[in-house]
Each structure stands twice: as structure tokens, then as C-alpha cells.
C-alpha positions in Angstrom: -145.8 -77.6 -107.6 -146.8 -78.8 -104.2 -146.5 -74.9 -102.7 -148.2 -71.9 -102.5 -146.4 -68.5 -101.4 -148.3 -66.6 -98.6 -147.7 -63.9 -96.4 -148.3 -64.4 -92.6 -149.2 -61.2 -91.1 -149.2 -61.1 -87.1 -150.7 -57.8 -85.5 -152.0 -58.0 -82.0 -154.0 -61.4 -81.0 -154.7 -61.6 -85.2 -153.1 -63.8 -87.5 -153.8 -64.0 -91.0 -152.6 -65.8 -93.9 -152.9 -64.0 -97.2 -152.1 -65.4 -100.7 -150.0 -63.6 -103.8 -153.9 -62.0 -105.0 -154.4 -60.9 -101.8 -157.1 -63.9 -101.2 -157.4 -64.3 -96.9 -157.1 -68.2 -96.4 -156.8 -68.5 -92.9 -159.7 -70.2 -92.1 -158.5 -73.0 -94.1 -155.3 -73.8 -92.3 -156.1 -72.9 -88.8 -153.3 -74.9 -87.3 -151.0 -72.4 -88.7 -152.7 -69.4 -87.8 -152.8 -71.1 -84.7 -148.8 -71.7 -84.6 -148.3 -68.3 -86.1 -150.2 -66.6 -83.6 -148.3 -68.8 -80.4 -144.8 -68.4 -82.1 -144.4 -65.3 -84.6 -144.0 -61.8 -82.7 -146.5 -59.3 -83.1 -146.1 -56.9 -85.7 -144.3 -59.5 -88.1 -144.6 -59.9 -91.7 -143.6 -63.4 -93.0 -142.9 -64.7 -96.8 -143.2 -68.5 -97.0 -144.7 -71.6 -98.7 -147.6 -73.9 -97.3 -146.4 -77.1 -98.4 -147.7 -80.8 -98.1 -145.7 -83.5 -98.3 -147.5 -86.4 -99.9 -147.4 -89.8 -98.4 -144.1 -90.7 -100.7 -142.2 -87.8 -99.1 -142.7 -85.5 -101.9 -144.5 -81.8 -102.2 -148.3 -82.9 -103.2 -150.1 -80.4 -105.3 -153.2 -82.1 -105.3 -152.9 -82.4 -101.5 -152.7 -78.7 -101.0 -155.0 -78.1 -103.8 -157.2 -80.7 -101.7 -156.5 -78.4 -98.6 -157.3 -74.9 -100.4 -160.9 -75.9 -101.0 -161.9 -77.2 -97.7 -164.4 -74.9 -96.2 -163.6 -73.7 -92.7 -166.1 -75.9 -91.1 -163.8 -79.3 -91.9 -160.5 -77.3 -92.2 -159.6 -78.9 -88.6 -160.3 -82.8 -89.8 -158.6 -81.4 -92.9 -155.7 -80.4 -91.3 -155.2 -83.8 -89.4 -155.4 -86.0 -92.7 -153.1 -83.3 -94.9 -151.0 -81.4 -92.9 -149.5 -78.3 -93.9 -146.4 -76.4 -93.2 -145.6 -72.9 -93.7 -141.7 -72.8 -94.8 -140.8 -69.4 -94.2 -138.0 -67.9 -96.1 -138.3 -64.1 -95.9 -139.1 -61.9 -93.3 -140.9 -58.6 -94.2 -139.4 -55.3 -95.7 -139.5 -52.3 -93.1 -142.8 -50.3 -94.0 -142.6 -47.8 -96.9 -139.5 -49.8 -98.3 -139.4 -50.4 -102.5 -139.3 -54.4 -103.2 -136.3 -53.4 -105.8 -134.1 -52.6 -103.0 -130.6 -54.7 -102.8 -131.3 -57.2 -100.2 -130.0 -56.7 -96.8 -127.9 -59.1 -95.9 -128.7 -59.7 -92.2 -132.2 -60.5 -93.5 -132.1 -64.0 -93.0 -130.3 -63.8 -89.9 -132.7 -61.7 -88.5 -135.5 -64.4 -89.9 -133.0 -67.0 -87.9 -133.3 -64.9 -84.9 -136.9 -64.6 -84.9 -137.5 -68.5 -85.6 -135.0 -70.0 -82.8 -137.4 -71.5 -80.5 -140.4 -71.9 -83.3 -141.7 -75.6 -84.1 -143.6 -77.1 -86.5 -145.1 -76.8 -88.6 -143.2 -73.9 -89.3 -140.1 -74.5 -90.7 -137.6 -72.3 -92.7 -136.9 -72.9 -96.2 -132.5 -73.9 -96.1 -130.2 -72.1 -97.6 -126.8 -72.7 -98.3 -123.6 -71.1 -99.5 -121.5 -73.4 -100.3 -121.5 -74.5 -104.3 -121.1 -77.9 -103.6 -124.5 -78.2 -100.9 -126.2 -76.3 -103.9 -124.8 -79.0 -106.6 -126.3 -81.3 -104.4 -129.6 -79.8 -104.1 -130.1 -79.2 -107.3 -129.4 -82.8 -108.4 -131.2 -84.2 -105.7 -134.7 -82.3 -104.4 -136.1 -82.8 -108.3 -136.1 -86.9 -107.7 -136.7 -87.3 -104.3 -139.2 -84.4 -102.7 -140.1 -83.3 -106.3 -139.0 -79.6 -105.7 -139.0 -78.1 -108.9 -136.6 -75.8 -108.5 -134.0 -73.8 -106.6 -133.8 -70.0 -106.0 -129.8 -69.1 -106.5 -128.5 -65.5 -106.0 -125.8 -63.8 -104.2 -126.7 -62.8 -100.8 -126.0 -59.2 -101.8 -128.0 -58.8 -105.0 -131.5 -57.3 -105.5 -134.2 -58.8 -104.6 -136.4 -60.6 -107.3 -140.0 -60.5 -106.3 
């Protein structure tokens, strides 16, 4: 597992990066707050990945973990030795909105809308829906990036988090 799923939150000149237990890590990876703050609108709510990818081209764990414990004093010379990027996949739900709701889907074309002129390191996570792309996915990203796994679901069907 060479990911960890955070929220970017952008209000006014703030940008903060909170984790799953609601832990605030942005002075670890100021380069992203950095990018977040230059490229993401205000008032938007991402769901991503940091990811590293390790020196043979595949997600790095132990990099991130490696990243996650750097205090904010070396986070910069951290950041130039193991750098991080945020793949966004989600962008957030309207205010007041349940999680359970079916998904909408113009969501990731809104996310698509928002990130047309962003650059790294943010990235968005692919998607695909053609069968035979996934196939390929599936058989492929394991070996070669050690992804450990593919999130598969109709673009009209609840969400799962």
C-alpha cells in the first residue's frame, strides 16, 4: 500500500490536508498545500491519495510512511528526495448531503472540469469504461506499479465510502 486517502480542503488563502481520523498533515507535504492552494478553487473539497512512487516505478509504502514522519522543519528537503502526489478522484458532496446517496454521475466530470489546467503533482486517479481497459488494468498495475487493487462500480450505483 503505497497511498494514503486524504481530503484537501481549500477555504480562502487556507489549504489543509486532513487524513481518514481527521489527523491535519499539511505541514508535512507543503508542496501540495502549496499546489492546492495555487490550483484548487476556493471553497473545494477534494478525495484523493498521496502517493510516492518508489525509484522502480512502483507505489512505496515505506516512502510515504518515510514522508508521514518528517517533522515540518525538513518536510521541504523531504519533499525534494520523496515526492508526493495527491491523485484526486472525488470531488466533495454538496454540504448537508448523506455519503449513501447514489452517485451523481456528472461527478467526475465536474472533478474533470475543475482539474483542466491543474499540474503536478496533482494528478487524477483514471477511470475507464470500457471492460477491456479494466481487464487490462487489473492484470497489469499489480506487477508493474504494485497497485493493489482496482475500485469497479457502475457509474450510477451508490457510493461505497
Amino acid at each position: 500500500m503505497g497511498r494514503l486517502r486524504v481530503a484537501i480542503v481549500r477555504r480562502g488563502q487556507a489549504t489543509r490536508l486532513w487524513t481518514r481520523n481527521r489527523n491535519d498533515i499539511s505541514d508535512g507535504f507543503p508542496h501540495i498545500v502549496t499546489a492546492a492552494t495555487r490550483q484548487v478553487p476556493d471553497g473545494v473539497v477534494l478525495d484523493g491519495e498521496l502517493v510516492i512512487l518508489g525509484a522502480d516505478g512502483r507505489l512505496s509504502f515505506d516512502a510515504l510512511q518515510q514522508r508521514l514522519v518528517t517533522g515540518p522543519a525538513k518536510a521541504r528537503a523531504k519533499a525534494a528526495e520523496l515526492p508526493v502526489a495527491y491523485a484526486a478522484f472525488d470531488p466533495s458532496q454538496p454540504r448537508g448531503s448523506s455519503p449513501n446517496v447514489a452517485v451523481d454521475p456528472v461527478r467526475r466530470q465536474r472533478l474533470e472540469r475543475l482539474s483542466a489546467s491543474w499540474a503536478p503533482p496533482l494528478p487524477l486517479t483514471p477511470v475507464t469504461a470500457d471492460i477491456d481497459d479494466a481487464r487490462e488494468w487489473f492484470e497489469v498495475l499489480p506487477a508493474t506499479m504494485g497497485v493493489e487493487g482496482l475500485v469497479v462500480k457502475g457509474a450510477a450505483t451508490r457510493a461505497w465510502w
